[in-house]
C-alpha positions in Angstrom: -6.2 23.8 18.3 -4.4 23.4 14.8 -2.7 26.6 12.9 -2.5 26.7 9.4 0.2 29.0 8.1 0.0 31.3 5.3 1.9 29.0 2.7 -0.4 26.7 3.5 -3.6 28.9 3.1 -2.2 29.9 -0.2 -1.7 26.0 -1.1 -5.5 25.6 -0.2 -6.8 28.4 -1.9 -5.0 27.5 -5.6 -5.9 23.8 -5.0 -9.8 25.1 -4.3 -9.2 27.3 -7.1 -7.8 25.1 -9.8 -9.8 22.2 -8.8 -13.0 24.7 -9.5 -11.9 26.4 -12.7 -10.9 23.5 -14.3 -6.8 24.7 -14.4 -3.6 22.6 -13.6 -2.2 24.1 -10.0 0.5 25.5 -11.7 -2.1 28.1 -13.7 -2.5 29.5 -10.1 -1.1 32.3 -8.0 -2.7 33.7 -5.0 -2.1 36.8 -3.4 -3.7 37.3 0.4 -4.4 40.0 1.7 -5.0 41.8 4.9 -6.7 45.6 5.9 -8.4 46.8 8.7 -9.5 43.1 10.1 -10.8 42.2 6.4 -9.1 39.4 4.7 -9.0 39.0 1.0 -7.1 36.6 -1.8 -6.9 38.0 -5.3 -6.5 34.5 -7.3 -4.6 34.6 -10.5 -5.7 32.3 -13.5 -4.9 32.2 -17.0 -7.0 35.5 -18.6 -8.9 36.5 -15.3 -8.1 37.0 -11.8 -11.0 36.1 -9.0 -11.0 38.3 -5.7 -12.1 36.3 -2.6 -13.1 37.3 0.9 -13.0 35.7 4.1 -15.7 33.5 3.8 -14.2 32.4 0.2 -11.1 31.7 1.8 -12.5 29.3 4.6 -14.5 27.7 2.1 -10.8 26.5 0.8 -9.8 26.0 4.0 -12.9 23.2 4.6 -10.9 21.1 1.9 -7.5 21.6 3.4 -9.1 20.5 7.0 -10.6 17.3 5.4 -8.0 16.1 3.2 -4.6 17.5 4.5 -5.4 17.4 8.6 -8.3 14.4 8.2 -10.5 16.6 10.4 -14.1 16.7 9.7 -14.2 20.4 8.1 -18.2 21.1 9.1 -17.3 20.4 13.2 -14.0 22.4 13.0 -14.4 26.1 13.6 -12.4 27.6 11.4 -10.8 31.5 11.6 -8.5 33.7 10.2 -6.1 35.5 12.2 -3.3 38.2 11.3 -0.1 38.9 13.0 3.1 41.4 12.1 5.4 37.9 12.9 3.6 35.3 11.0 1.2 37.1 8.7 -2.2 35.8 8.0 -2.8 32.3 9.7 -5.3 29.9 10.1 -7.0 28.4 13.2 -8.9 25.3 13.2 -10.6 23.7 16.9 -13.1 20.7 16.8 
């Protein structure tokens, strides 16, 4: 099993992000966010900000797995996970 930390979700999400929108990476901020076992990232570009949910977020996470960990991103199982310590985190099994 791999863990991706929270820096690195954020780095996934604004890559998704910019890649999507049409932006340079540094025209993205991400917040994440965590309540009640429901994950969210409000996305920051320029003149709008896009809120994503769970599924949003592993979606970015799909491209991290492929291009960062060279892991096929459709066979990994991919979930979020939340603790006081590390904060929201990744974890990725083939």
């Amino acid at each position: 099993m791999a863990i991706i930390c929270e820096d690195d979700i954020i780095n996934a999400i604004c890559l998704s992000q910019a890649y999507h929108n049409n932006v340079a990476l540094e025209q993205v901020e991400v917040e994440l966010g965590y309540d009640e076992e429901q994950y969210s990232a409000e996305v920051f570009l320029p003149g709008k900000s896009i809120m994503l949910d769970a599924g949003d977020m592993v979606g970015a996470l799909r491209m991290w797995v492929k291009e960062q960990m060279h892991m096929d991103p459709f066979a990994s199982r991919i979930q979020l996970q939340f603790n006081e310590n590390d904060g929201i985190y990744a974890t990725v099994e083939s």
